[in-house]
N, C-alpha and C positions, 0 to 999 in steps of 0.2 A: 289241944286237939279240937275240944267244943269252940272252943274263938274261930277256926278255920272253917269249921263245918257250916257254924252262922255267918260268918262272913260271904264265903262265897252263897250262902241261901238267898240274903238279902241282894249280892250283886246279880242273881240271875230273877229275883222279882224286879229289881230297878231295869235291867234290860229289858224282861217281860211290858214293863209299864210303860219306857220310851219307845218300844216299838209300834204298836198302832199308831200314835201321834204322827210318827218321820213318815206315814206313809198315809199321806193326804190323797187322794182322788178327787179330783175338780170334775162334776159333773156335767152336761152338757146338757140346752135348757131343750124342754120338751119341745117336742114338733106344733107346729100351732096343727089346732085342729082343723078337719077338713073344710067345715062351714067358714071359716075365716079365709078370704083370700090372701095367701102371701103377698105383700108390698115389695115390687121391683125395687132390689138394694143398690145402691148408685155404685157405680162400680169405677176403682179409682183410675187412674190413668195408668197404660198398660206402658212399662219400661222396656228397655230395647233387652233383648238378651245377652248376657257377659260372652264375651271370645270366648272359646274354648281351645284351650293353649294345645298345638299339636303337641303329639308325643315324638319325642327323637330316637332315637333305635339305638342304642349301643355301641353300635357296631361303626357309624357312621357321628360322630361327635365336631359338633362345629368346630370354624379352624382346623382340622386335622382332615388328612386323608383316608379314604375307608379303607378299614382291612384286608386285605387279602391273604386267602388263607391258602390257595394253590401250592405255594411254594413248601407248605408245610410239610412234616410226615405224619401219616395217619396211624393215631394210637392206638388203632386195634387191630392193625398188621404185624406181622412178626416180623422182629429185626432179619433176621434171614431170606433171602431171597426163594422161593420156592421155584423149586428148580425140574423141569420136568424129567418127568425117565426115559433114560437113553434107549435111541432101538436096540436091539440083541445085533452085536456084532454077529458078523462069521465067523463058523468055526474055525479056529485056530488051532497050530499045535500044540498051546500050552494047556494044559490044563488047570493051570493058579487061576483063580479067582481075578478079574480086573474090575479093581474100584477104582472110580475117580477121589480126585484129592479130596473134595468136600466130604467125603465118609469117615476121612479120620481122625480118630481121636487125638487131642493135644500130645497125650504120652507117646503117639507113633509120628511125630513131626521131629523126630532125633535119632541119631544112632543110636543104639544100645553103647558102645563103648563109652559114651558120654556121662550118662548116668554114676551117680553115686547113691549109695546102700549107707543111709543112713542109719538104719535100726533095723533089727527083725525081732519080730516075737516068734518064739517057739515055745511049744508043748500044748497048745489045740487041736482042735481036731486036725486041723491042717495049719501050715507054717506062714506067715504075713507079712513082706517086708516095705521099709518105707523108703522109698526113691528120687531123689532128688535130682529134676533134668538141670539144662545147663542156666537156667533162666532164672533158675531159685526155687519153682513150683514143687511141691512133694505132690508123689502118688503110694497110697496104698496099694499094693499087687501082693496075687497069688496066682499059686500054680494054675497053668490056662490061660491066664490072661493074656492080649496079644501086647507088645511093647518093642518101638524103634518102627524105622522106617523101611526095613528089609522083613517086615511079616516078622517077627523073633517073638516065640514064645514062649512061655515061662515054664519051664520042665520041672525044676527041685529046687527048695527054698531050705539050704541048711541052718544050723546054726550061727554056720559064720559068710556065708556065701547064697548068691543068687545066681542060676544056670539057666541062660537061654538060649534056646537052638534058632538060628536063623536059616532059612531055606531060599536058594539062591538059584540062580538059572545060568549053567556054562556058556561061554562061546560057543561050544558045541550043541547046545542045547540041551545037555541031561542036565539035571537038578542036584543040589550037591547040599549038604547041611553042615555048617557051621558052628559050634559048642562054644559060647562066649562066656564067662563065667565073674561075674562084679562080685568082689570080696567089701566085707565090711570094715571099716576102717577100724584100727588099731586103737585103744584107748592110751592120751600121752601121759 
């Protein structure tokens, strides 16, 4: 323990004592005094100045054509088109709700009969099941949700089954509601 403590004592006096040394200052010789006239210092032959090499841009590199960027898409636009909002129709006689296609959700670009009820959990507060459209995508759903491309909403999540009512508009014009009901598959 005492060999370490003197050891590094001595290594920080030898650094102590190399340091002033390495830091030499060259001083600069006094001004001559005022009574002394400075003597004209011959002054040696003035050289041409070096080129100064233009700088090349990036963007435009020799050989090569310069970029253009027009063609590009701009990364701080949203992939989606911004679409503006339609005028209000005339009143009509229906009274459903008309959206345009760009409103809907991926789950409502299918028929409801399409669907398979791969899982449900039950004994929550409320019942959850997991749906499988024809594409391979799962959706989580619960009661409420809207689901399929005829408006079909999700009324009662049993145990073994999914019921959704879809609401439809006659030749006649009344509205008539439809009880679709996807059962959970069978375990083989």
């Amino acid at each position: 323990m005492r060999k370490k403590v003197n050891s590094a004592l001595w290594a920080g006096a030898l650094l102590l004592a190399l340091l002033p040394a390495g830091c030499s200052k060259k001083e600069k010789p006094a001004p001559p005094a005022p009574s002394e006239a400075p003597k004209p210092a011959a002054k040696p032959a003035a050289k041409p100045a070096a080129p100064v090499q233009k700088q090349l841009s990036s963007a435009a590199l020799p050989g090569k054509a310069p970029l253009d960027f027009r063609s590009r898409r701009d990364p701080f636009k949203p992939f989606s088109p911004v679409v503006a909002a339609p005028a209000k129709p005339a009143e009509t006689e229906s009274k459903a709700p008309v959206r345009p296609a760009g409103d809907l959700l991926p789950i409502q670009s299918y028929e409801v009969a399409k669907f398979k009820v791969s899982g449900i959990i039950a004994g929550l507060k409320e019942n959850r099941a997991l749906l499988i459209d024809p594409a391979g995508k799962g959706y989580v759903v619960q009661e409420g949700m809207l689901i399929g491309n005829n408006d079909g909403r999700i009324t009662r999540i049993t145990a073994s089954s999914v019921e959704v009512v879809e609401s439809f508009r006659e030749e006649k014009g009344r509205i008539k509601k439809r009880k679709i009901v996807l059962t959970l598959a069978k375990k083989r």
